[in-house]
C-alpha positions as CSV (number, residue, x, y, z in Angstrom):
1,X,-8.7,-9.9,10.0
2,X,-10.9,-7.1,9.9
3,X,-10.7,-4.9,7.0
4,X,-10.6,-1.0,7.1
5,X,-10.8,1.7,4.4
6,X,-7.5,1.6,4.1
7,X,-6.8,-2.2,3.1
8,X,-10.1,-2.5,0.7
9,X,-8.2,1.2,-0.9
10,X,-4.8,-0.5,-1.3
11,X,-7.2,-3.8,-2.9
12,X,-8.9,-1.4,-5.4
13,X,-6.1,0.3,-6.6
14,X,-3.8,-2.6,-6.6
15,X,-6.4,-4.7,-8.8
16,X,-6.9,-1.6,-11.2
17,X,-3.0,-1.3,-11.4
18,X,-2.8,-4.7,-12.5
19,X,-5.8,-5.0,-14.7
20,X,-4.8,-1.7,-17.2
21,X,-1.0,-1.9,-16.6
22,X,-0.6,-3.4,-20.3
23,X,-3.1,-1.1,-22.1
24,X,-1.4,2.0,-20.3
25,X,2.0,1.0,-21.4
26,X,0.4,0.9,-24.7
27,X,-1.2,3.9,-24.5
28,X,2.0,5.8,-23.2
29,X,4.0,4.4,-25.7
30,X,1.3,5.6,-28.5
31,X,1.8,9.1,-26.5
32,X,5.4,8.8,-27.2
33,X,5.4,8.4,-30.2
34,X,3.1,11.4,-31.0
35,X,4.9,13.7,-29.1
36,X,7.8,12.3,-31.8
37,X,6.1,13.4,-34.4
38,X,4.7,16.7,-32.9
39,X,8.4,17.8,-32.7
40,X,9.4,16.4,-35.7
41,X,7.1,18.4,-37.3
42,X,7.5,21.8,-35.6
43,X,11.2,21.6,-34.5
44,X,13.0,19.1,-37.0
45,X,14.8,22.0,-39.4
46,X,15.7,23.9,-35.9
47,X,17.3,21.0,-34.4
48,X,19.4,20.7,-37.4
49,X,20.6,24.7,-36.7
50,X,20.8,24.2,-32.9
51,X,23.2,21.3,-32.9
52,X,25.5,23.4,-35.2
53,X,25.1,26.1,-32.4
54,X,27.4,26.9,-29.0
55,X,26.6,24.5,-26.3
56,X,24.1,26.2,-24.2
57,X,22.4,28.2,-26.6
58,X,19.6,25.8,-27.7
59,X,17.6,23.9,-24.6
60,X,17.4,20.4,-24.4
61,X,14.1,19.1,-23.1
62,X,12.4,15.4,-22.7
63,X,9.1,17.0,-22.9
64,X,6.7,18.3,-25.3
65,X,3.6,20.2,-24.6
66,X,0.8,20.4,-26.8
67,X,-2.5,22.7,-27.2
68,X,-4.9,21.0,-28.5
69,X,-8.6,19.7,-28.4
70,X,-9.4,17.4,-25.6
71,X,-6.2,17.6,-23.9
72,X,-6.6,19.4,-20.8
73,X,-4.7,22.2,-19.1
74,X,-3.7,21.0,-15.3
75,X,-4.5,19.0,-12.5
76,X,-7.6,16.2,-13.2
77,X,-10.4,16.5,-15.5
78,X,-11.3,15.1,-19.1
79,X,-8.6,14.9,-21.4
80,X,-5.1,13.7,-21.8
81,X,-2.5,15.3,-20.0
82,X,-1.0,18.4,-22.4
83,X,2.8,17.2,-21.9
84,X,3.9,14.1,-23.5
85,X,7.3,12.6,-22.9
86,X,9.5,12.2,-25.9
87,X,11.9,9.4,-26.9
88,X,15.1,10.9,-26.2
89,X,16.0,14.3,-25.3
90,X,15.5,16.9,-27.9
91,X,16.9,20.8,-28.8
92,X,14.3,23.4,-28.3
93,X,14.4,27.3,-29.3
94,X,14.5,29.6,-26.5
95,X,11.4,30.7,-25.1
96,X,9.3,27.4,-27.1
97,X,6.4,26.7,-25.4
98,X,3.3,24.8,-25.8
99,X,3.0,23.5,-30.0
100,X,-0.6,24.7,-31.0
101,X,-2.7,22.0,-33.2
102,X,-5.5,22.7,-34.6
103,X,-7.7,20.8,-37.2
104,X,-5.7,21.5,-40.0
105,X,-1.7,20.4,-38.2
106,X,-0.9,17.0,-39.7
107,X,-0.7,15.3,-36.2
108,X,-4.3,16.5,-35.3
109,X,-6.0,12.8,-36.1
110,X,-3.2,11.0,-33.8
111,X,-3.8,13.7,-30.9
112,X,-7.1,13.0,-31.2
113,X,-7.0,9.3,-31.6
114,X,-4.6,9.6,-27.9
115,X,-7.8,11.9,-26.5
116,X,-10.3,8.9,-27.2
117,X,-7.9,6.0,-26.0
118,X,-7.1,8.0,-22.7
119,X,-11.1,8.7,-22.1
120,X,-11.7,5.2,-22.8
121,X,-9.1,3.8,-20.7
122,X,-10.2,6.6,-17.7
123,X,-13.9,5.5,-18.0
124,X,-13.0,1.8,-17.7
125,X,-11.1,2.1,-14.6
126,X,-13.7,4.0,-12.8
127,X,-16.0,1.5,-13.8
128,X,-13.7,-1.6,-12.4
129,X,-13.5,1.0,-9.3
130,X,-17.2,1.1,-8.6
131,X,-17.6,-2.3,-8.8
132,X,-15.0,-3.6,-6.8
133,X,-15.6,-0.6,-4.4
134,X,-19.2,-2.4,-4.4
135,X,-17.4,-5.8,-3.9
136,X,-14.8,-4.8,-1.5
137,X,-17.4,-3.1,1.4
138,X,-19.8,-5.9,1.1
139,X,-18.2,-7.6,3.3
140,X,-16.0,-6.0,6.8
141,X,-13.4,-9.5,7.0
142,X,-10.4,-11.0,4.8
143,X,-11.8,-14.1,5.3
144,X,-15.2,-13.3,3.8
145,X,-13.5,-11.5,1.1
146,X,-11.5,-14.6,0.4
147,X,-15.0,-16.4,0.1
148,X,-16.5,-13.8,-1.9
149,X,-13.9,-13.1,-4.6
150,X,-11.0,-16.0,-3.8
151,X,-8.9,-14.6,-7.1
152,X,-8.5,-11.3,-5.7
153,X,-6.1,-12.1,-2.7
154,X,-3.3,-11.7,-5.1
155,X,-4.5,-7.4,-4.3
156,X,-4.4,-7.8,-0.7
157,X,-1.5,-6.5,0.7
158,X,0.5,-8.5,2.3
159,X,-0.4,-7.8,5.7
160,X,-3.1,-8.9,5.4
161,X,-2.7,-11.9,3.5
162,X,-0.5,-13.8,5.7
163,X,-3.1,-15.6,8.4
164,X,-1.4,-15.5,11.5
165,X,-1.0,-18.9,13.4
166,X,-3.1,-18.9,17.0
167,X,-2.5,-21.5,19.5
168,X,-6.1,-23.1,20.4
169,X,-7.7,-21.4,23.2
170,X,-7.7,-24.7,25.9
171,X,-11.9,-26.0,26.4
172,X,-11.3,-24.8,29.8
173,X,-10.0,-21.6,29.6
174,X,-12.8,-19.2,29.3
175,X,-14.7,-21.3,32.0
176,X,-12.0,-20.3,34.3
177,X,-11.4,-17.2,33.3
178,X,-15.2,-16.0,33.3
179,X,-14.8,-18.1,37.3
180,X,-11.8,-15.8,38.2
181,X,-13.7,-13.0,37.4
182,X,-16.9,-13.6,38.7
183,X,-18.8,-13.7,35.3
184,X,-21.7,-16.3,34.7
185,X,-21.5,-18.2,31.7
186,X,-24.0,-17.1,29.1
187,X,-26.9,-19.6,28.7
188,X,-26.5,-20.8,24.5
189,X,-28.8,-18.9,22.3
190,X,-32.0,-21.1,21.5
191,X,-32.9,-22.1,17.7
């Protein structure tokens, strides 16, 4: 089957999928866990007063956002994403917003150890995606793609994968056909 942008896409990103899904479990887990201890830091004596208070009064949240060096604001760019996903659902003040951290806050080393991991994890997958965009449009069929790198059909999708069965074309059949048609037979190319 002939392969188009779309299939060697679906490849690339399934292959990087599997190939970081470990060390970004990791990493989100180690993201977790900071944004723990950010709030535990900055909120832990509040959450104390706000259970005691009405329900409603205190907002409960699963996120925490942090300012800090190398995280970055919105959208795509360097830096790890500012809001961080907490363990459980947390109290907040009223209007809380982003937690400030600067060199000094006591999280600042494990913010910035989550920076480094994230650009190291960022600049290894778009160094896997170069090279198996490099791999996957070297060649323009499953088949050769199969030759070329036979442990990656586990990434192909599945429509491709499966071969489809074709009946032999009978010895005679293009003979007749090019006959019906009026067509002479093309002389074989000589070596």
């Amino acid at each position: 089957m002939k392969l188009n942008k779309t299939n060697r896409e679906e490849i690339i990103a399934a292959a990087v999928l599997a190939t970081f899904k470990v060390r970004e479990a990791a990493h989100e887990k180690a993201r977790t866990a900071l944004a723990d201890a950010l709030y535990a830091h900055t909120y832990a004596d509040a959450e104390k007063i706000a259970k005691k208070l009405p329900q409603g009064w205190a907002a409960g949240r699963d996120t925490v956002v942090i300012a800090c060096d190398g995280f970055r604001t919105y959208g795509h760019g360097n830096g790890a994403p500012k809001t961080m996903k907490l363990s459980r659902t947390r109290l907040f003040p009223p209007y809380s917003s982003e937690i400030k951290v600067d060199k000094a806050h006591a999280v600042y080393e494990g913010a910035q150890a989550i920076v480094r991991e994230h650009n190291a994890i960022e600049a290894a997958k778009e160094e896997l995606r170069t090279k198996l965009h490099a791999l996957v449009y070297s060649v323009t069929t499953t088949e050769k793609l199969r030759e070329a790198w036979p442990e990656g059909e586990k990434f192909m999708p599945a429509e491709i994968v499966a071969v489809p069965s074709h009946l032999p074309v009978p010895h005679d059949l293009v003979a007749n056909v090019n006959a019906l048609m009026g067509i002479r037979p093309r002389k074989a190319a000589r070596a």
